[in-house]
C-alpha positions as CSV (number, residue, x, y, z in Angstrom):
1,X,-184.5,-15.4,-129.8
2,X,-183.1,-12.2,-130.9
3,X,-179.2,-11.6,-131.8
4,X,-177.9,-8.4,-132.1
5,X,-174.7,-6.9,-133.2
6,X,-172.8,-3.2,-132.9
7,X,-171.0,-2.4,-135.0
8,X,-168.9,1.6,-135.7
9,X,-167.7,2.7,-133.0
10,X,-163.9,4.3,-132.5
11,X,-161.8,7.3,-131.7
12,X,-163.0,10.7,-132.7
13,X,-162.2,14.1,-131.8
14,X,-164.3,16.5,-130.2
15,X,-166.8,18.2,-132.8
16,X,-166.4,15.0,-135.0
17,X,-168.6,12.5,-136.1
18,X,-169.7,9.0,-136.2
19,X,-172.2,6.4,-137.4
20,X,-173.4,3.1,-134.7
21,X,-174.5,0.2,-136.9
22,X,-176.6,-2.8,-134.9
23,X,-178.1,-5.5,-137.1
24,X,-180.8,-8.1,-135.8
25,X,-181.2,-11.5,-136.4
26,X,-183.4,-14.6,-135.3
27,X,-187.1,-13.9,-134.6
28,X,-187.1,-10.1,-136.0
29,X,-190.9,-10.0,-136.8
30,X,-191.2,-9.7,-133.1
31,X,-189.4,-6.8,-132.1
32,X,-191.4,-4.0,-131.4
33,X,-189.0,-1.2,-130.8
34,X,-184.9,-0.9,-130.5
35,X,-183.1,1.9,-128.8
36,X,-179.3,3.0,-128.1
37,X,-177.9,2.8,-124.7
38,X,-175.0,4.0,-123.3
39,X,-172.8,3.4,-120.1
40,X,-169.6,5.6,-119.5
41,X,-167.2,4.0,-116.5
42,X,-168.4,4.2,-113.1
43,X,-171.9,5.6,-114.5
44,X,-175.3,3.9,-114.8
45,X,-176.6,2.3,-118.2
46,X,-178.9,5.3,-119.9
47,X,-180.9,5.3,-122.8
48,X,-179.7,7.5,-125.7
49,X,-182.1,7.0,-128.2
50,X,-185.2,4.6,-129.1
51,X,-187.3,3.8,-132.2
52,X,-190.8,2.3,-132.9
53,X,-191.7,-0.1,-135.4
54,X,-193.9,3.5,-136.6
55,X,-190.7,5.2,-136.3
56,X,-191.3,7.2,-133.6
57,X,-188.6,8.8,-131.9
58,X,-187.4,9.8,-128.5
59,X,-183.9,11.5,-127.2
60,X,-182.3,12.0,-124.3
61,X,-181.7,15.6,-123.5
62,X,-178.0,15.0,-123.2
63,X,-177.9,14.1,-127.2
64,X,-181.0,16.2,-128.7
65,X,-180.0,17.7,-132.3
66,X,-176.9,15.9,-132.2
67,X,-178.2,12.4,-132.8
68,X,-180.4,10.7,-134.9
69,X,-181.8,6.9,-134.9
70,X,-183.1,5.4,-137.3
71,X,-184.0,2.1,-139.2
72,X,-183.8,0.6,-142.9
73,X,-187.0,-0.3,-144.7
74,X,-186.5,-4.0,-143.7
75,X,-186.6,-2.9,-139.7
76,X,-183.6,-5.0,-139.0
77,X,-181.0,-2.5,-139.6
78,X,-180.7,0.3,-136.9
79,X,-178.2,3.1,-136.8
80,X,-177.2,6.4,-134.5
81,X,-176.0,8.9,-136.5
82,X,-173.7,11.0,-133.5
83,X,-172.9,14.5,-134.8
84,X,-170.9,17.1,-133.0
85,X,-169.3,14.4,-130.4
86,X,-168.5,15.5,-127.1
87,X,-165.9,13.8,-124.5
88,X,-168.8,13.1,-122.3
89,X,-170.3,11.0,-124.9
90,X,-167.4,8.7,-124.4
91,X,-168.9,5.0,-123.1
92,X,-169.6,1.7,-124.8
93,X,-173.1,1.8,-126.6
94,X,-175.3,-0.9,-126.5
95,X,-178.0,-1.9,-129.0
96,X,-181.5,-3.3,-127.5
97,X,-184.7,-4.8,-128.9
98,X,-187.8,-5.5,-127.5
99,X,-190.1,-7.5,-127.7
100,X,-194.0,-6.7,-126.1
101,X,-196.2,-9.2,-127.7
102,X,-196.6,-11.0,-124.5
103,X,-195.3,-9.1,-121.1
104,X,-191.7,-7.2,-122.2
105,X,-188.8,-9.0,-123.2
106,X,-184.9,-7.3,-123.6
107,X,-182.0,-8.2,-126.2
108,X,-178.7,-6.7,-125.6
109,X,-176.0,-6.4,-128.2
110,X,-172.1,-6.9,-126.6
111,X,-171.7,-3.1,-127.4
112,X,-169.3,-1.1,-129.1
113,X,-166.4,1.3,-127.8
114,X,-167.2,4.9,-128.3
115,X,-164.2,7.5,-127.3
116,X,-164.4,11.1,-127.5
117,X,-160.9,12.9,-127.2
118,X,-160.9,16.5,-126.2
């Protein structure tokens, strides 16, 4: 089993800045990759942002040169860097890891608050 927590999220103005923490705990050798999702109210869940274990990358359009994931050396430490914050970016953000060892398994954090005001 994989826990995850969120961590950073709050109220920012537009053009303003913040940093998502999620930490992982339990069976961490077996997570392959983590990624950022996001859903805003009355919207679908979308993925923001995902990581390797190589630390490769991949962005949604919505967020390109305005975010950046990344991980700690340990690969148990993940964060989104959110730069130039725009009221649509307003939603609660969910962490994820997967595991792919055997078929595709999903970890969910409980997500934290994100709220862009214009």
């Amino acid at each position: 089993q994989v826990q995850l927590v969120e961590s950073g999220g709050g109220l920012v103005q537009a053009g303003g800045s913040l940093r998502l923490s999620c930490i992982a705990s339990g069976t961490t050798s077996r997570i392959d990759s983590m990624a950022w999702y996001r859903q805003a109210p009355g919207k679908q869940r979308e993925l923001v942002a995902a990581i390797s274990s190589g630390g490769s990358t991949n962005y949604a359009d919505s967020v390109k040169g305005r975010f950046t994931i990344s991980r700690d050396n340990a690969k148990t430490t993940m964060y989104l860097q959110m730069n130039t914050l725009k009221p649509e970016d307003t939603a609660v953000y969910y962490c994820n890891a997967r595991v792919t060892d055997w078929g595709t398994s999903d970890y969910w954090g409980q997500g934290t608050q994100v709220t862009v005001s214009s």
